[in-house]
C-alpha positions, 0 to 999 in steps of 0.5 A: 482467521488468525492474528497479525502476531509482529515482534514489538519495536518498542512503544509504537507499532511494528509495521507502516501507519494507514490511518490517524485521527484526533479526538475533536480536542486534540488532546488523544490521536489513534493511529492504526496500523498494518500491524493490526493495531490501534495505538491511542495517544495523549496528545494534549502536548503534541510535542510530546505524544505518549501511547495510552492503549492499545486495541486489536484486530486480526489484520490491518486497521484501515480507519478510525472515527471517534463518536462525536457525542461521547469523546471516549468511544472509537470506532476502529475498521479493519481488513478482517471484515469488522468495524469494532467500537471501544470505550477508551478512557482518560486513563486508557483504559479500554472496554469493547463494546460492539463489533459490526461483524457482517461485512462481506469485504474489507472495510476501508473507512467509518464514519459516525452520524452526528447522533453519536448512535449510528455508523456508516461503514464503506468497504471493498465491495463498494458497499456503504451500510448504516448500522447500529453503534449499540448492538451492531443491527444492521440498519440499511444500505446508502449507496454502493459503487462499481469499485472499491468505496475508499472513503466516507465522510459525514457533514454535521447536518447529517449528510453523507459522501462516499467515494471510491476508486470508480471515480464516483462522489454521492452525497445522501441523507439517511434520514431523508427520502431524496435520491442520492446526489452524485459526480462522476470523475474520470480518475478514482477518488480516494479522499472526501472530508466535509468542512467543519460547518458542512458548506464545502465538500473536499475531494482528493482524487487520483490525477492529483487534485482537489475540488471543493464542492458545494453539497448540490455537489457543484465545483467551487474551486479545483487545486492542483497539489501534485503530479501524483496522487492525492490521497487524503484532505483534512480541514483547518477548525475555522475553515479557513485552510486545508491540508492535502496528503499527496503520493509525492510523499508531502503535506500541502497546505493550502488557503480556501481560496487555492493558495498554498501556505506551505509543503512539508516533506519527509521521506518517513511520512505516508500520507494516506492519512492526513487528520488537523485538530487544534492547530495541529497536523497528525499524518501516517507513517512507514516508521512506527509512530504518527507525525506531528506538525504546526498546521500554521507553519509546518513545523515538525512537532513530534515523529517516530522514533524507529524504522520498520524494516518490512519487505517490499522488493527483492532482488540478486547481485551475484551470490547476494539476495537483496531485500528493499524495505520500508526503512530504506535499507536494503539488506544484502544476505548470501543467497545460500544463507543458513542461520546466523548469515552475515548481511549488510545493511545498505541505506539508500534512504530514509523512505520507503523502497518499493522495488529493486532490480540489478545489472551486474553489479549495479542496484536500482532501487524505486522509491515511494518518493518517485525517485530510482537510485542507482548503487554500484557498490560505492557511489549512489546516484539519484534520479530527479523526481520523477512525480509519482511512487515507482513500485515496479523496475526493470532493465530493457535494451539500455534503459532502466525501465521505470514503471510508476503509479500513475501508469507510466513506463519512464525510460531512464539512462542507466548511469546518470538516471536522466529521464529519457522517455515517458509512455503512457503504459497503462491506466492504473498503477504499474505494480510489477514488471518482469523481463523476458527475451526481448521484452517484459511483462507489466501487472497494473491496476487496470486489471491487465497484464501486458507484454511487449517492448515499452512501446509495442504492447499486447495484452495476455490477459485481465483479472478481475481485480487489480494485478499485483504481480507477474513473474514469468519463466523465460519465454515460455510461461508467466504467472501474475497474482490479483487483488480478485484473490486469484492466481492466473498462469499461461503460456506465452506465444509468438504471435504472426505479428512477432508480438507475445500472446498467451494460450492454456490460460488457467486460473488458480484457487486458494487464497482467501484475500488479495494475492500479493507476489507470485513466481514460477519453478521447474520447468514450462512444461510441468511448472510449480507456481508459488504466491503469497496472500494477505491471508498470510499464506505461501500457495502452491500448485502443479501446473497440468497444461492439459487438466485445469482441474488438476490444476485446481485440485493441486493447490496447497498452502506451503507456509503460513507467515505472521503477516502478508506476504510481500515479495518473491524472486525467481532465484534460478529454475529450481529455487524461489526466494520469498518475503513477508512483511514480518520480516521473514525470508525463506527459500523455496526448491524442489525436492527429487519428485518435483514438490516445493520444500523449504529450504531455508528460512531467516527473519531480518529482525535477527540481522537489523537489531538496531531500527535507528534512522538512515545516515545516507540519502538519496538527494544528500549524499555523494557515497552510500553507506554500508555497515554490518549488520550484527 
């Protein structure tokens, strides 16, 4: 497994922050990071976090806990299937100490026992293990999930609660011999903490609420925070309040009895991750440092300094390829560029873009705020806040179609971004949309993909995981790529009923991890498919219709990126243009026997020299700016 290998930006990290967590005196917070990293920092003046140390893994940290015996131990938890445990001193000097190295699957979250001396790991395969912090033996296994399990946490009387994306909360004692509590939800839970003196248990779950639950697992209170997701729940020290990191992009915080005090909202902030120490707030980040907050009035005390510009979407406007980032800024480059291109630099906002789409000369752009803008060149007009992140676009019959995270296809006008219509499209996020004549595909977390018009659907196929992607070729064929680390490609069909059907379904084979972005080339009847992975491989194969295992046997990796890939676009029939959260871009053809080649390749790091924060936004600012990039 190679290693995460991100030009530096400075003095903080170079990718997104998944996670942080405080040290039980405020005084040290460790961030981790898609960039596989862990920073530890001296927070004893929140107003001024300076990094100490530095700790790697070989893909993205997912989670962090420091050991509740001895302040000077970390356990960090990573996408490369290993829980590491460190010593890191005062001076931030560093010791690896033990790595917990026998997992079967990305580890999510960890979580210490209160004697100092045990862990619990919960991972992708839903599993929670118990292991030994001293020598890494494996100690038992306290509960398992039909999904994901997204979360631990452990009450000081010893008590744990997992959660995870099959709506299912256990609470269990390692050291006792009662079978586990549980509650079952109708929607995934992706955030659990315990309050400080064990009584309560705070759940975060995905229609956007948050029930505080005795440890009999019995309902105290319920709060709604947001239309959208809620993901992660921090206690106040006395348990008096707690903090809520929501998908609408803010921090809520609310009184223990439902109130709420105040919402912070900033555009940079990604709240997957929400930790409170000292009457400080610590929250993740798309820019490269955490955020700090006054938890009693919400006043920002300490930010990142620098925007990460990785990929997240692409799309073409005339003789330009765009690239919609973590920073906002979507950097216009000529499609037949060569090194040294000139790009603009577009900024729309000062958040996240998670997808792009154009018609004409006009850009659309969904955002992680839950809004869509629209770029005609001059003016930049914002949609009203539309509840939920907006990963996928697309344009049908005079809409601009959006497809959100909590599983809707909203209709919007195109000029004026007014919501015309909202459908429930799916149970689970729409990650990708892709239109054909009369029609589009959709990919969501509910492992399906579907075609049809927005209220018409069909169903072409399921995954065994959630669907990240789908591309398709004309009417002819389509492609989608699944977190079950399998590709899958089809025909599409008119069936009697004039909806879109599949035939000669064939899977694909190669990736060791989730596969990210998929596209098509050539032609539906001998077509290439290309995908990307968080293995940080570009895939091909050679569709054979007729032999699935020729098809199997075709599979190759392209290219090899220094992170996940992110993105692709179908540039037309014989070219692809493809993205990785390194920040590279490459453009994939055919050469004269039909084999995908690159053809060219640049890194936005040579375009965007200077990571200074957006000066247009989205809800502020009548005309976008556009500038050149050096």
């Amino acid at each position: 497994m190679r290693t995460i290998d991100l030009p530096p930006q400075g003095p903080g990290h170079s990718a997104p922050l998944t996670h942080v967590e405080f040290r039980p005196d405020g005084k040290r917070l460790a961030s981790c990071s898609y960039d596989g990293s862990v920073l530890v920092w001296d927070t004893a003046d929140p107003a001024r976090p300076t990094p100490l140390a530095r700790l790697r893994h070989r893909r993205l940290v997912n989670a962090s806990a420091w050991n509740p015996a001895d302040p000077e131990v970390l356990a960090t938890a990573s996408a490369d299937k290993t829980v590491a445990v460190w010593r890191v001193d005062d001076r931030g000097r560093t010791t690896l100490h033990t790595v917990l190295a026998r997992h079967t699957d990305d580890i999510n979250a960890v979580a210490w026992l209160p004697d100092g001396e045990r862990l619990i790991c919960v991972s992708e395969d839903g599993r929670a293990t118990l292991w030994s912090a001293a020598d890494g033996t494996f100690l038992a296994e306290v509960g398992a999930h039909e999904a994901h399990c997204m979360m631990v946490s452990v009450s000081p009387q010893g008590l744990v609660a997992t959660v995870g994306e099959d709506g299912l909360v256990a609470v269990s004692d390692p050291d006792g011999t009662a079978p586990p509590l549980t509650r079952r939800y109708d929607s995934s839970i992706e955030g659990c903490a315990w309050s400080h003196s064990g009584r309560l248990l705070a759940v975060a779950r995905d229609d956007g609420a948050v029930d505080l639950l005795t440890a009999a697992l019995d309902v105290v209170r319920t709060v709604a925070v947001s239309t959208s997701a809620a993901r992660a729940v921090a206690w106040a020290e006395d348990d008096s309040s707690f903090v809520v990191g929501a998908y609408d992009g803010a921090l809520h915080h609310f009184a223990l009895d439902g109130t709420l005090l105040h919402r912070v909202e900033d555009r940079r902030v990604w709240p997957r991750s929400v930790a409170v120490a000292h009457g400080v707030v610590a929250a993740g980040s798309f820019w490269n440092g955490p955020h700090l907050y006054d938890l009693t009035t919400g006043r920002a005390l300490a930010g990142p300094d620098a925007a990460t510009h990785g990929p997240n979407a692409l799309a073409q406007r005339g003789d330009e390829l765009l690239v919609g980032t973590d920073s906002g800024r979507v950097v216009a480059i000529p499609v037949a560029f060569a090194e040294g291109a000139p790009a603009r630099s577009i900024d729309l906002t000062d958040g996240p873009i998670l997808s792009l789409t154009t018609d004409g000369d006009t850009l659309y752009a969904g955002t992680y705020s839950g809004h869509v803008l629209r770029h005609d060149g001059t003016t930049l007009v914002s949609s009203p806040a539309l509840g939920a992140p907006v990963p996928s676009l697309t344009v049908h019959e005079g809409s601009v179609v959006a497809g959100t995270y909590n599983g809707e296809f909203l209709l919007l006008d195109p000029d004026t971004l007014a919501v015309r219509e909202r459908i429930e499209a799916h149970d689970g996020s729409v990650k990708s949309l892709a239109a054909v004549p009369g029609g589009f595909l959709s990919a969501a977390t509910d492992r399906t993909v579907t075609a049809g018009g927005p209220h018409e659907r069909s169903t072409l196929w399921e995954h065994g995981n959630l669907v990240n992607a789908v591309a398709a070729l004309g009417s002819e064929a389509a492609a989608s790529a699944s977190r079950d680390h399998t590709v899958k490609a089809g025909y599409l069909t008119r069936l009697p009923d004039g909806s879109l059907g599949s035939a000669q379904v064939q899977t694909l084979l190669g990736p060791d991890e989730s596969v990210k972005c998929v596209a098509l080339l050539g032609t539906a009847e001998h077509p290439v498919v290309l995908a990307g992975s968080y293995d940080f491989g570009l895939y091909a194969w050679h569709i054979d219709w007729d032999d699935s295992a020729a098809t199997l046997a075709s599979g190759r990796v392209l290219a090899e990126f220094t992170q996940g890939l992110s993105c692709m676009l179908r540039l037309d029939d014989g070219t692809v243009a493809v993205a990785g959260w390194d920040g590279r871009v490459l453009v994939v053809g055919l050469d004269a026997d039909g084999r995908p080649v690159i053809e060219r390749s640049l890194h936005l790091a040579d375009l965007l020299h200077t990571p200074t924060a957006p000066q247009t936004t989205a809800q502020g600012a009548a005309r976008a700016v556009e500038s050149r990039a050096a």
